[in-house]
C-alpha positions in Angstrom: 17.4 50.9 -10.6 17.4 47.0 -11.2 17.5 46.6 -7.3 14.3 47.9 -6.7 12.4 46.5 -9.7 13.8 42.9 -8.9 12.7 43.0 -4.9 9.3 44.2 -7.1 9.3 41.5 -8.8 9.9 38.9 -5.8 7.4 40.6 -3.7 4.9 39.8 -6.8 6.4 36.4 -6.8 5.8 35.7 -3.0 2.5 37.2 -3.3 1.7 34.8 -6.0 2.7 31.8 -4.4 0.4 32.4 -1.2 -1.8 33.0 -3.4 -1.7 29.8 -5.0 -1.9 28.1 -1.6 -5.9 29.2 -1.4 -6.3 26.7 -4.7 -6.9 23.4 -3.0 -7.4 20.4 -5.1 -9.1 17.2 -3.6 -7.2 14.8 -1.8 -9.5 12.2 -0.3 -9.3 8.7 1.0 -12.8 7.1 -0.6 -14.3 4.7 1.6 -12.9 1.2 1.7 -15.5 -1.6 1.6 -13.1 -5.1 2.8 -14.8 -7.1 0.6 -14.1 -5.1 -3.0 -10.3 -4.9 -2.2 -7.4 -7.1 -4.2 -7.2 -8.7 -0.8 -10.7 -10.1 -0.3 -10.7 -11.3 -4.4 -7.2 -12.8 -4.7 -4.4 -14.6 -2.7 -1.9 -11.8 -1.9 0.9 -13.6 -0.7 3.0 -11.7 2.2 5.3 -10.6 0.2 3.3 -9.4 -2.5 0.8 -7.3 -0.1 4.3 -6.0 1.2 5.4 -4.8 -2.3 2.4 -3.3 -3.1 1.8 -1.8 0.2 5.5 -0.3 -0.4 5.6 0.7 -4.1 1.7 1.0 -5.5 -1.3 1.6 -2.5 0.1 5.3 -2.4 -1.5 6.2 -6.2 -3.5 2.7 -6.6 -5.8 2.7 -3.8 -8.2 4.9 -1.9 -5.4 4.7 1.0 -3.4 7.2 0.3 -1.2 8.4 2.6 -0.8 12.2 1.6 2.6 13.5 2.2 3.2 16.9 3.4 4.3 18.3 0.3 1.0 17.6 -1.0 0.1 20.1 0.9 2.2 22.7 -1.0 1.0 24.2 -4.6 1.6 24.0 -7.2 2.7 20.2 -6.5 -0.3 19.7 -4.4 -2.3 19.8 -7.8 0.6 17.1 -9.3 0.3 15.3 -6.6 -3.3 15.0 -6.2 -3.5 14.6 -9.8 -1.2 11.5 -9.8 -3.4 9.5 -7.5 -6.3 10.5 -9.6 -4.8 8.9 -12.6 -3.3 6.3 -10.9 -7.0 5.0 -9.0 -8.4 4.9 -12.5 -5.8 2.9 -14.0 -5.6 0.6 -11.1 -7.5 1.0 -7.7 -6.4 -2.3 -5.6 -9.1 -0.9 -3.2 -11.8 -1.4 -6.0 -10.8 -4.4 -7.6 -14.2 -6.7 -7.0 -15.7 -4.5 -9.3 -13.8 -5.8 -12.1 -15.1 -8.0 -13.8 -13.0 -11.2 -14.3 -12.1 -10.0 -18.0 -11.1 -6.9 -16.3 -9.4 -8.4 -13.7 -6.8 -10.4 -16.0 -6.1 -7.5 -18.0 -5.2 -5.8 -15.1 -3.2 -8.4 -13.9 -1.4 -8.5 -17.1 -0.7 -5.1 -17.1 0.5 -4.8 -13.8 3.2 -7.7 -14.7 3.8 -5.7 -17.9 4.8 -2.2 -16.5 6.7 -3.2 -13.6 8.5 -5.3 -15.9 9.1 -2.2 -18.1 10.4 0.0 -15.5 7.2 1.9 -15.3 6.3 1.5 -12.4 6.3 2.8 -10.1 7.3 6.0 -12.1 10.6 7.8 -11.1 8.6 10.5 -9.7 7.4 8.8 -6.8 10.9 6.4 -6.3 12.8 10.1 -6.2 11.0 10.7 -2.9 10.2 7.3 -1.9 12.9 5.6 -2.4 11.7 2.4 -0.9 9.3 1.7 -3.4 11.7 1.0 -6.2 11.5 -2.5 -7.4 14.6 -4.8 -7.6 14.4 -7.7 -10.0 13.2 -9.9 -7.3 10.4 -7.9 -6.5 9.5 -7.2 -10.6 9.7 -11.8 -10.8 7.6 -12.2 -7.1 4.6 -9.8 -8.6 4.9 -11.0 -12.0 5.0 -14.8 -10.7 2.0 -14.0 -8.8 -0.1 -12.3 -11.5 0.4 -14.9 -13.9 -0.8 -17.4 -11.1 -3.9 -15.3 -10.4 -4.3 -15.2 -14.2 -4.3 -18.9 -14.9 -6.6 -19.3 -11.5 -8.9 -17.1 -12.9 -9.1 -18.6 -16.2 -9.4 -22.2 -14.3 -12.4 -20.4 -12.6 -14.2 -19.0 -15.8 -14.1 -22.5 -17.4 -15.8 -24.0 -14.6 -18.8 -21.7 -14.4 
């Protein structure tokens, strides 16, 4: 009796789960203009474009590279949802449209949450291991930041 109610019940299960499959959520790569990117409005060192390229352009930019288990639901949809979030927060492909207020908030809250282990979040360093931050990268974007920051402020008292 429990035999055939339980391959029931995975047969529902299965049927479910290809069903969830047809539910697509949208995963797309915005257009990227070169001269609204972190790049064209602030001196990336190497090793700064390297660390973000490794640990934040997946969820902070519109260059997502979509893995193939973002192709699976029902993490497709926590996937996709992710980089939704994270392009609001902080889209490294959008950042001339900050304004320079904007700008060294964002700076300061990028130094801030890598600082406090936030970021990236232990979701994404699970899979990707190679984004995790060691102290030296958390000091190199925080050093940087802080020197964007005062350059900016330098700029806004000049204008």
């Amino acid at each position: 009796m429990l035999k055939p109610l339980l391959k029931g019940l995975v047969a529902v299960l299965a049927v479910a789960f290809i069903g969830l499959q047809f539910v697509r959520p949208a995963k797309t790569n915005p257009p990227v203009n070169p001269a609204q990117t972190l790049q064209a409005h602030a001196r990336l060192t190497a090793e700064v474009e390297t660390i973000f390229n490794r640990a934040c352009r997946d969820c902070h930019s519109n260059e997502t590279d979509w893995p193939w288990y973002s192709q699976i639901a029902p993490v497709s949809w926590l996937v996709a949802d992710d980089v939704r979030v994270g392009r609001r927060q902080l889209n490294l492909s959008e950042w001339g449209k900050y304004n320079a207020r904007q700008a060294e908030q964002k700076l300061e809250e990028i130094c801030a949450v890598v600082q406090a282990g936030a970021m990236p979040p232990r979701t994404y360093t699970t899979i990707h291991s190679q984004a995790k931050l060691s102290a030296a990268d958390v000091q190199t974007i925080c050093a940087w930041s802080a020197a964007t920051r005062q350059r900016l402020t330098e700029q806004a008292k000049q204008q």
